[in-house]
Biopython code that builds the backbone (N, CA, C, O; Angstrom):
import numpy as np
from Bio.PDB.StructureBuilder import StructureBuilder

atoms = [
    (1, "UNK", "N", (-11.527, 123.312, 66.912)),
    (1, "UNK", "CA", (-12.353, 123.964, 65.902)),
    (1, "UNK", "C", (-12.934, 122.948, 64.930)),
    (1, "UNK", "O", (-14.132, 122.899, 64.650)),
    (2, "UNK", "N", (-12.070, 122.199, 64.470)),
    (2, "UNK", "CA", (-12.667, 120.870, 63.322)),
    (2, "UNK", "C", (-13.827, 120.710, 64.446)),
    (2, "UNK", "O", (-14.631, 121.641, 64.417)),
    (3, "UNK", "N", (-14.064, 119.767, 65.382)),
    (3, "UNK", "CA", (-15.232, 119.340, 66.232)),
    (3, "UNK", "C", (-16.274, 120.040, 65.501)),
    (3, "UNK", "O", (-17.143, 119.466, 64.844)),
    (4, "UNK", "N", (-16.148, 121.444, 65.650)),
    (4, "UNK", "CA", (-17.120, 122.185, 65.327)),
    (4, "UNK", "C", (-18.103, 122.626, 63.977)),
    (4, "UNK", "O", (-19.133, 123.271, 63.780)),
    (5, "UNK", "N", (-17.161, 121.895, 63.234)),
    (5, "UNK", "CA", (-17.367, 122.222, 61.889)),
    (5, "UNK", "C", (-18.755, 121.200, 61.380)),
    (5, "UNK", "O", (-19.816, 121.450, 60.807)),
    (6, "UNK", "N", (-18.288, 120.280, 61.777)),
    (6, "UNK", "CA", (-19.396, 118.845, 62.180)),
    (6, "UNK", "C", (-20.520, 119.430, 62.500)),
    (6, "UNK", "O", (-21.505, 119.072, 61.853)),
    (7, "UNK", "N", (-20.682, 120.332, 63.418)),
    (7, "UNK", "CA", (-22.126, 120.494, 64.249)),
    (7, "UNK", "C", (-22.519, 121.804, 63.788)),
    (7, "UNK", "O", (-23.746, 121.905, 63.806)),
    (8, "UNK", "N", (-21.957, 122.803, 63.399)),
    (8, "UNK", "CA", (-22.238, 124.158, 62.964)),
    (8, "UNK", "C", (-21.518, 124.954, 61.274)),
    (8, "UNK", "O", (-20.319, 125.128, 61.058)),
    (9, "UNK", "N", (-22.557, 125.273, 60.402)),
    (9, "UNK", "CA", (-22.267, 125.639, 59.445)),
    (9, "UNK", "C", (-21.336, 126.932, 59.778)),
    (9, "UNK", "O", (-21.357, 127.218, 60.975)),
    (10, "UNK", "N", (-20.575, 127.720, 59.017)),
    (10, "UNK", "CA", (-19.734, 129.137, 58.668)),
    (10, "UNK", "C", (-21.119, 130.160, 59.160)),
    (10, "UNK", "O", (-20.977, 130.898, 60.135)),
    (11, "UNK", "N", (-22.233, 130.129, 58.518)),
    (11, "UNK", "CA", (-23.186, 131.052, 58.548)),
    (11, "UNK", "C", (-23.537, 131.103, 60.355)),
    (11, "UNK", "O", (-23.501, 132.112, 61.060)),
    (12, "UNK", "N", (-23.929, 129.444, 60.863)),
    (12, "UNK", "CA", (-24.117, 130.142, 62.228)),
    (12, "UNK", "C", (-23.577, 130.590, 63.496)),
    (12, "UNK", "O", (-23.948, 131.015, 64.591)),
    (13, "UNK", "N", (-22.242, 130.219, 62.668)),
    (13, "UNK", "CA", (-20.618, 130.925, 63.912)),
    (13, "UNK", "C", (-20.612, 131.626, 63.797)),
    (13, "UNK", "O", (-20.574, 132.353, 64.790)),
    (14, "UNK", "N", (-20.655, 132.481, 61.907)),
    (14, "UNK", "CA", (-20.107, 133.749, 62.010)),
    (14, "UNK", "C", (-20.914, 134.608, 61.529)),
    (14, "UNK", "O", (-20.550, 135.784, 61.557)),
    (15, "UNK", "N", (-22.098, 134.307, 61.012)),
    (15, "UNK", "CA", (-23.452, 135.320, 60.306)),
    (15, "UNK", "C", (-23.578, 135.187, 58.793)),
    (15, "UNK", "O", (-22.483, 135.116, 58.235)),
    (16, "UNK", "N", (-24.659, 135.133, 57.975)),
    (16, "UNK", "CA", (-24.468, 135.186, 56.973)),
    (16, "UNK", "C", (-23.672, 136.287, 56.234)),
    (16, "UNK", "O", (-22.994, 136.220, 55.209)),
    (17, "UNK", "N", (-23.886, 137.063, 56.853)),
    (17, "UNK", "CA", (-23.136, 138.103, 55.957)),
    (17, "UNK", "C", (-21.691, 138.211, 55.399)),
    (17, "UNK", "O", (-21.189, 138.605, 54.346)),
    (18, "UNK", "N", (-20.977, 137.374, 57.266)),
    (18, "UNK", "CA", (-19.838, 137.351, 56.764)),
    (18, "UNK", "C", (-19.055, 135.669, 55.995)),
    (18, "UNK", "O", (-17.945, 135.144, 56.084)),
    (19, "UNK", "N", (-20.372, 135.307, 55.264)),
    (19, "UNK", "CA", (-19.724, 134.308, 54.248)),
    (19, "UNK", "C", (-20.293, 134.517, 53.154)),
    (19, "UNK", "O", (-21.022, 133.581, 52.828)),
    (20, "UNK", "N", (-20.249, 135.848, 52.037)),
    (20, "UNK", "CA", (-20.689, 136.242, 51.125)),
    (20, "UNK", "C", (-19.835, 136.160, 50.291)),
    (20, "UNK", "O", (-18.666, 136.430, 50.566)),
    (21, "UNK", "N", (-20.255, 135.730, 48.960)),
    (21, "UNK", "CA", (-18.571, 135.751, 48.308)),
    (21, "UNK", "C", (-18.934, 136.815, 47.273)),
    (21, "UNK", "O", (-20.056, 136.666, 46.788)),
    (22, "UNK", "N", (-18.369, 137.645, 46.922)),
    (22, "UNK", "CA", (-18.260, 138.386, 45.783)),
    (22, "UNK", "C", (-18.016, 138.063, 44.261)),
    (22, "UNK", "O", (-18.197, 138.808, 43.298)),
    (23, "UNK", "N", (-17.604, 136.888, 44.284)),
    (23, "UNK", "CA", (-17.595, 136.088, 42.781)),
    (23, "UNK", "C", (-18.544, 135.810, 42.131)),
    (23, "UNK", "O", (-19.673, 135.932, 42.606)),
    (24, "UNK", "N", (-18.299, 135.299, 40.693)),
    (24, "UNK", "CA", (-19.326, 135.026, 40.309)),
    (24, "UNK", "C", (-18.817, 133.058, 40.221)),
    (24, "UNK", "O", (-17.607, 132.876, 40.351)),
    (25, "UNK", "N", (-19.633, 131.844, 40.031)),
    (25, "UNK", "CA", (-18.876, 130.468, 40.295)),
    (25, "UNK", "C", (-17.708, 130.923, 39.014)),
    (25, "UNK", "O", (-16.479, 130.981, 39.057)),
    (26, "UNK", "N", (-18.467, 131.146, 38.140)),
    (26, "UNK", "CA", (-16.764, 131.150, 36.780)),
    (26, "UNK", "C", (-15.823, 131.610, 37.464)),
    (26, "UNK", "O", (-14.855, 130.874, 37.652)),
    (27, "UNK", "N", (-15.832, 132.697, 37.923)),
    (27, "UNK", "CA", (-14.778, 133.389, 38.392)),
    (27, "UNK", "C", (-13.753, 132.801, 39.924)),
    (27, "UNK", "O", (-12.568, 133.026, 40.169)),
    (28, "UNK", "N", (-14.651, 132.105, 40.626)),
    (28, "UNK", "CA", (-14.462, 131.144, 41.668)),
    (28, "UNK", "C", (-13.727, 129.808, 40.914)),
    (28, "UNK", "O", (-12.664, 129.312, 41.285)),
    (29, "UNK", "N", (-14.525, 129.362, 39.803)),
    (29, "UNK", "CA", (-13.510, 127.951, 39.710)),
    (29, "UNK", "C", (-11.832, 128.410, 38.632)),
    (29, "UNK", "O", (-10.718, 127.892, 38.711)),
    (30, "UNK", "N", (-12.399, 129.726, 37.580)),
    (30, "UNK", "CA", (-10.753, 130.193, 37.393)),
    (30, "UNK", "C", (-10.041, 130.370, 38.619)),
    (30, "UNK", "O", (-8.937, 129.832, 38.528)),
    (31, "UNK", "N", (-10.238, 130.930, 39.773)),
    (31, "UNK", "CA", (-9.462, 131.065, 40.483)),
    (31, "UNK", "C", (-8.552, 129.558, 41.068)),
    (31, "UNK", "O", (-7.360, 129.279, 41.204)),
    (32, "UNK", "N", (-9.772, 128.883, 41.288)),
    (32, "UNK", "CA", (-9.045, 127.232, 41.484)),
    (32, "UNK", "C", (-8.586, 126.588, 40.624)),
    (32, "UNK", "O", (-7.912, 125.576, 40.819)),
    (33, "UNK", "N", (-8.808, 126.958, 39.754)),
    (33, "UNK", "CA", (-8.012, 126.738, 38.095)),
    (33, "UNK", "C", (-6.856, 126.728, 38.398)),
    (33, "UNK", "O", (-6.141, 125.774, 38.704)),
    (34, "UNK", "N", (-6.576, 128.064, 38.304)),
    (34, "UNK", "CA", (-5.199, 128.768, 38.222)),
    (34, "UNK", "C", (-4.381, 128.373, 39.878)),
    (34, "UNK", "O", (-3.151, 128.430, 39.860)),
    (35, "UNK", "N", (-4.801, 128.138, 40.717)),
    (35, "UNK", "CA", (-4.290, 128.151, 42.277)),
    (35, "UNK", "C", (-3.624, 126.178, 41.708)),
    (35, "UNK", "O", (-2.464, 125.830, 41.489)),
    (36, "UNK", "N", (-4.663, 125.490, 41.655)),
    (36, "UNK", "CA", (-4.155, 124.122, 40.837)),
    (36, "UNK", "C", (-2.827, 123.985, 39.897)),
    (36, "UNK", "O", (-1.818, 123.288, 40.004)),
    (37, "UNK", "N", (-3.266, 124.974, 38.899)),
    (37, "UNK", "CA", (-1.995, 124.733, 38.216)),
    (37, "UNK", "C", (-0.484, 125.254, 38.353)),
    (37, "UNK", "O", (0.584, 124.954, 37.820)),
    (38, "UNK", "N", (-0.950, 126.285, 39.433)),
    (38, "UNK", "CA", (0.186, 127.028, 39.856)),
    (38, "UNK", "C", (1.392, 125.525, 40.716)),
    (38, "UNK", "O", (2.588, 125.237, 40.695)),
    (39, "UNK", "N", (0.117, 124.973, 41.364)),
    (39, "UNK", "CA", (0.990, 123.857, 42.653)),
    (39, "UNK", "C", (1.173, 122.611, 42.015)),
    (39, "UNK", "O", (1.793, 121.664, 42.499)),
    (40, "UNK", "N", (0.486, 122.645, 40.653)),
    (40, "UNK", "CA", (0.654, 121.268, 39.964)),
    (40, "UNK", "C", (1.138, 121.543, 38.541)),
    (40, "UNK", "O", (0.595, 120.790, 37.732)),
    (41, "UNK", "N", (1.997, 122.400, 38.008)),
    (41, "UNK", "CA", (2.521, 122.221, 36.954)),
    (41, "UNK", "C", (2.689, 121.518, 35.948)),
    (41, "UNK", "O", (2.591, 122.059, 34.846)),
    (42, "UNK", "N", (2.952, 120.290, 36.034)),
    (42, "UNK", "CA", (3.113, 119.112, 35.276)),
    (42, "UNK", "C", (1.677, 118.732, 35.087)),
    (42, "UNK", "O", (1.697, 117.981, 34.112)),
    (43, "UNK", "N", (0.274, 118.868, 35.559)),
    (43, "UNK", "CA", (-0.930, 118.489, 35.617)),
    (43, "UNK", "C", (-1.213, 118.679, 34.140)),
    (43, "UNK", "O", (-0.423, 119.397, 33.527)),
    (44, "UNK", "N", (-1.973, 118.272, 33.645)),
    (44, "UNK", "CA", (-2.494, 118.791, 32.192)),
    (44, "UNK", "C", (-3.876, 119.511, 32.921)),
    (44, "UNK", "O", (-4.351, 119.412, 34.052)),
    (45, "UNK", "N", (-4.373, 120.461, 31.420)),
    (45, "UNK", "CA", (-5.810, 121.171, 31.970)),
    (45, "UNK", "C", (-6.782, 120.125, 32.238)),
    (45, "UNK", "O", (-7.709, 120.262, 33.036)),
    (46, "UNK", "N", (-6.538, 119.011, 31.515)),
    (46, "UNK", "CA", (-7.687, 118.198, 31.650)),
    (46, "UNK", "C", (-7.666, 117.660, 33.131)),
    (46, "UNK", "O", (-8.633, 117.985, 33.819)),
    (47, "UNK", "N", (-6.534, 116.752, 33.808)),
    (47, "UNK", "CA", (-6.503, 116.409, 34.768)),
    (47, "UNK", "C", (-7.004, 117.290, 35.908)),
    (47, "UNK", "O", (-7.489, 116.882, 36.963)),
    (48, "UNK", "N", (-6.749, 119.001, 35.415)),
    (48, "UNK", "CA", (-6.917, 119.922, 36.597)),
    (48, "UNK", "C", (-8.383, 119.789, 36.781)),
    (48, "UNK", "O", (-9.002, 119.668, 37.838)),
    (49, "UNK", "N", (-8.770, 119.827, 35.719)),
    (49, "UNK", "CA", (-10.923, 119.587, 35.736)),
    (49, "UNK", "C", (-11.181, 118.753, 36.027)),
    (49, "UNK", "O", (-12.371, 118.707, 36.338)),
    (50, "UNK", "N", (-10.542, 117.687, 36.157)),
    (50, "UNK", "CA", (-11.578, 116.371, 36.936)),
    (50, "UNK", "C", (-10.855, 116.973, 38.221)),
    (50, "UNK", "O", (-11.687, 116.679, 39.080)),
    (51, "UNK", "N", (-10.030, 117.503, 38.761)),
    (51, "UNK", "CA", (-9.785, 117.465, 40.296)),
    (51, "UNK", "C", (-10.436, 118.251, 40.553)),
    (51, "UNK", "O", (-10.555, 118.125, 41.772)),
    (52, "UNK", "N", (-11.178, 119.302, 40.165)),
    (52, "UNK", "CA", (-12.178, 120.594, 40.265)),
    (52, "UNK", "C", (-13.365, 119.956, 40.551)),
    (52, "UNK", "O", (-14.166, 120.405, 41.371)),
    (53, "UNK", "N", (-13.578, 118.658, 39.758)),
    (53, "UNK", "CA", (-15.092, 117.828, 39.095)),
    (53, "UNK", "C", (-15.919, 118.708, 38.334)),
    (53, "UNK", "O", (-16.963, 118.292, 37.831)),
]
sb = StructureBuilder()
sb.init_structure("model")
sb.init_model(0)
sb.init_chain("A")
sb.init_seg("    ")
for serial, (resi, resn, name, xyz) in enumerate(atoms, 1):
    if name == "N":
        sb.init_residue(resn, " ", resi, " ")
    sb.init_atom(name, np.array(xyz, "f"), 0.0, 1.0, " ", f" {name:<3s}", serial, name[0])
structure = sb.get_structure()
């Protein structure tokens, strides 16, 4: 599957439709916010935002 990833986007394996996200980005990078700090505890917020960029 990796091979594939190289040569074909999500949209033309699986359709656009089914890579729609329902978020809005805020709501997408809280989520990686929070998924970050959950696995990195000791991280400070700041460190978590540069790993976000």
């Amino acid at each position: 599957m990796w091979g594939w990833s190289l040569l074909n986007t999500p949209e033309e394996l699986y359709g656009r439709e089914a890579c729609q996200c329902n978020r809005t980005l805020q709501e997408s990078y809280q989520r990686i916010f929070e998924h970050l700090k959950e696995i990195q505890p000791d991280a400070s917020d700041k460190q978590i935002q540069k790993m976000i960029g």
